[in-house]
C-alpha positions, -999 to 999 in steps of 0.1 A, spaced: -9 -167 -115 -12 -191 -143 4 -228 -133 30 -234 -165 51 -261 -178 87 -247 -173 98 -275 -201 70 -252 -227 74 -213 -211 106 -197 -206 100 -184 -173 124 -181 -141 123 -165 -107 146 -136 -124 139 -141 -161 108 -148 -186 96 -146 -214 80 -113 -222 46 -131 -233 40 -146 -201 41 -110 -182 12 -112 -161 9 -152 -162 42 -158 -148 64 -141 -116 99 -128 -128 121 -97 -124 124 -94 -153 107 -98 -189 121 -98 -222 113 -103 -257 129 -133 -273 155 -131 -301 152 -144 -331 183 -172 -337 184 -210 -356 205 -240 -351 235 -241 -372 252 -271 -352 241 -310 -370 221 -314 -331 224 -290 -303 217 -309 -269 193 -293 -247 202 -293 -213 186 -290 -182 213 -261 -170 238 -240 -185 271 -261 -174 283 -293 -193 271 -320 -171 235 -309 -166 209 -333 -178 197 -337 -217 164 -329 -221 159 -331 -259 177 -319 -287 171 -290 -313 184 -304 -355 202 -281 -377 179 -253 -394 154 -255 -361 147 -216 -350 145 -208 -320 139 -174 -298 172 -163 -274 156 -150 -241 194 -146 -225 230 -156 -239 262 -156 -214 292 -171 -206 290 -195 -238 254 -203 -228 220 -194 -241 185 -201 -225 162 -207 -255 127 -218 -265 122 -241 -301 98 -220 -322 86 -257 -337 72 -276 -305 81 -249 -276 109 -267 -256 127 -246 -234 161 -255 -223 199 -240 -223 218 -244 -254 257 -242 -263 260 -202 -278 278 -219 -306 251 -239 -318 237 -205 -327 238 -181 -358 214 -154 -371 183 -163 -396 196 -160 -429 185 -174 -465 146 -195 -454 153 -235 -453 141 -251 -482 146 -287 -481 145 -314 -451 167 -340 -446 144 -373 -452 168 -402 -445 178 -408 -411 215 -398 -420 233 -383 -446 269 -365 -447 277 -334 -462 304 -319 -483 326 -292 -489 312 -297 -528 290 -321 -549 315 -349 -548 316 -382 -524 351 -387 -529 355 -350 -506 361 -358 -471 331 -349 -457 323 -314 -440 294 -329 -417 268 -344 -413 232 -339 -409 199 -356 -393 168 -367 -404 146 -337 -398 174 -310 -407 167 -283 -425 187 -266 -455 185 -238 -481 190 -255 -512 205 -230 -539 215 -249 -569 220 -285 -580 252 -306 -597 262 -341 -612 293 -356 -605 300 -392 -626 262 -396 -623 252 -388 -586 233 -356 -584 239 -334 -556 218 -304 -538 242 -273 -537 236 -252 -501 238 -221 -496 268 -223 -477 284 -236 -512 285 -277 -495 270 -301 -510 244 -333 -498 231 -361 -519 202 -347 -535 180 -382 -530 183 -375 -489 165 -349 -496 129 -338 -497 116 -301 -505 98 -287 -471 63 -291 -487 63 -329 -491 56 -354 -465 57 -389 -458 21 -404 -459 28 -429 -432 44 -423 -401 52 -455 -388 71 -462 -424 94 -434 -407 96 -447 -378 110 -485 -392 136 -467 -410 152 -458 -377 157 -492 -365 191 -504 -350 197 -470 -344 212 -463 -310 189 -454 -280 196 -420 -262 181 -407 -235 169 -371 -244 178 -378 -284 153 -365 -308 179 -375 -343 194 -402 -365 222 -402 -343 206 -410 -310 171 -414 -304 148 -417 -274 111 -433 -270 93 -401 -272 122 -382 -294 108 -413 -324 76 -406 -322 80 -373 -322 104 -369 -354 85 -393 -372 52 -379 -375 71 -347 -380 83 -362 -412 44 -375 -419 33 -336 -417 22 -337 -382 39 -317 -352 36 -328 -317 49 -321 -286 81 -341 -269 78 -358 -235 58 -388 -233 35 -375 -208 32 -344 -233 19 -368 -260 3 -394 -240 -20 -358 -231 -25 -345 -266 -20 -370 -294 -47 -378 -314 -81 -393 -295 -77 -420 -264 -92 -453 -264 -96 -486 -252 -82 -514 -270 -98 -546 -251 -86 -568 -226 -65 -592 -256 -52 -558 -271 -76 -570 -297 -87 -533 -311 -50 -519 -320 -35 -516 -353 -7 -498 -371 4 -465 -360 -13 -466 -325 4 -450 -293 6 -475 -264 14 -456 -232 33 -470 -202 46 -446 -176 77 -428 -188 74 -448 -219 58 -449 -256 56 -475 -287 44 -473 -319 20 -502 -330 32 -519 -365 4 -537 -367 -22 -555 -345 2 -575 -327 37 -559 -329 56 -526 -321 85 -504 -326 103 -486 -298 136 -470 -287 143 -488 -253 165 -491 -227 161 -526 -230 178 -532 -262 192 -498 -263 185 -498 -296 151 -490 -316 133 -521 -320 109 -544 -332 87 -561 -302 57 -578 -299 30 -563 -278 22 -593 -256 64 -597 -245 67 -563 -241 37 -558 -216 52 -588 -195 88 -579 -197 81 -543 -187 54 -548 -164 79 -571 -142 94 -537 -131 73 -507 -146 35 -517 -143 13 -526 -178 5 -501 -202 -14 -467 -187 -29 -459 -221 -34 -460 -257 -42 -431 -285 -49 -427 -321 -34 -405 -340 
């Protein structure tokens, strides 16, 4: 048998995904169901109980395919970068009207109808995805109408064809906010989870895990012994870990350090992480 990722194929001793029939052992194979996110984020956990580890986290409008749903629980795989993982059944609905805008700020609230001065319904991460059916004004500010008859602030919005053209431009609008292990939004936001979200936003899907992109972003290289050879938007790798390069010198990162995201420069960052992690294990180029 094929040797798989369990964090990219749904596949357990009693349970897989139907694909993988003849790849994978299982009792038992099934097709996947068709569902999307309808929570703002919907952690992914490890297992299906409370206190299990987060993984990653799926945004509001992601679709995903249902291999098994019980006792509040469902064991699901993202359509968008393959993540497998349980999610809470109520973060779940049926695929109804298509998404047709994205979320394009890192946060914006929404409301029961196009007017701030509504308490707010929810709110809504970069990277969300909506169906946009009408439009409104209210004393000047001009609102995107949902489907759903709520209302966002039609400037945090983008339609799903238009991208940014620079990732790292993304990525710097995130800073301050709050590191989270396993976050992948505007509320919370890991290493990898940046990275990944940002060039999402720049047109360009990836997978999640460091290791994952570390393998499969862009083309590897070596910068020289001064770190002479980087510029803006390279990856620098260390184990467990990824930045963003701003520029030759400097970098942007969720961290544990700070647990914020961050600017850093290059040099301090290599000697403060090195002290307990080892220097950088590689660098890529988008």
């Amino acid at each position: 048998m094929t040797v798989h990722d369990a964090r990219l194929h749904a596949f357990r001793s009693d349970l897989a995904d139907a694909r993988l029939k003849g790849e994978v052992t299982a009792e038992r194979f099934v097709a996947g169901r068709a569902a999307r996110i309808t929570a703002p984020v919907a952690d992914v956990l490890k297992a299906p109980r409370a206190d299990a580890g987060l993984n990653t986290q799926f945004l509001h409008g992601d679709d995903v395919l249902v291999f098994e749903e019980g006792d509040g629980w469902a064991w699901v795989q993202a359509e968008r970068d393959g993540y497998v993982g349980y999610v809470a059944a109520t973060a779940l609905d049926a695929r109804a009207v298509a998404p047709t805008h994205i979320v394009s700020v890192p946060r914006t609230f929404v409301y029961p109808g196009p007017d701030l001065r509504f308490p707010r319904s929810g709110q809504l991460s970069m990277g969300s995805t909506v169906a946009v059916t009408g439009a409104a004004e209210t004393r000047g500010t001009a609102y995107a109408v949902l489907a759903s008859g709520e209302a966002i602030i039609a400037k945090h919005l983008r339609p799903m064809t238009e991208t940014a053209t620079d990732y790292v431009s993304v990525a710097e609008m995130f800073l301050d906010t709050p590191y989270l292990w396993g976050g992948v939004s505007g509320f919370g936001i890991d290493c990898s989870g940046l990275v990944q979200l940002s060039m999402r936003m720049a047109g360009k899907d990836v997978l999640r895990d460091s290791d994952m992109q570390a393998a499969s972003i862009g083309t590897p290289f070596e910068p020289g012994a001064d770190f002479s050879g980087l510029r803006r938007g390279d990856l620098v790798f260390w184990k467990g870990h990824v930045a963003i390069m701003t520029d030759e010198r400097d970098m942007i990162h969720a961290n544990g350090h700070t647990m914020l995201v961050s600017r850093e420069g290059l040099g301090e960052a290599v000697d403060r992480i090195g002290y307990l992690y080892g220097g950088p294990t590689g660098f890529r180029r988008p």
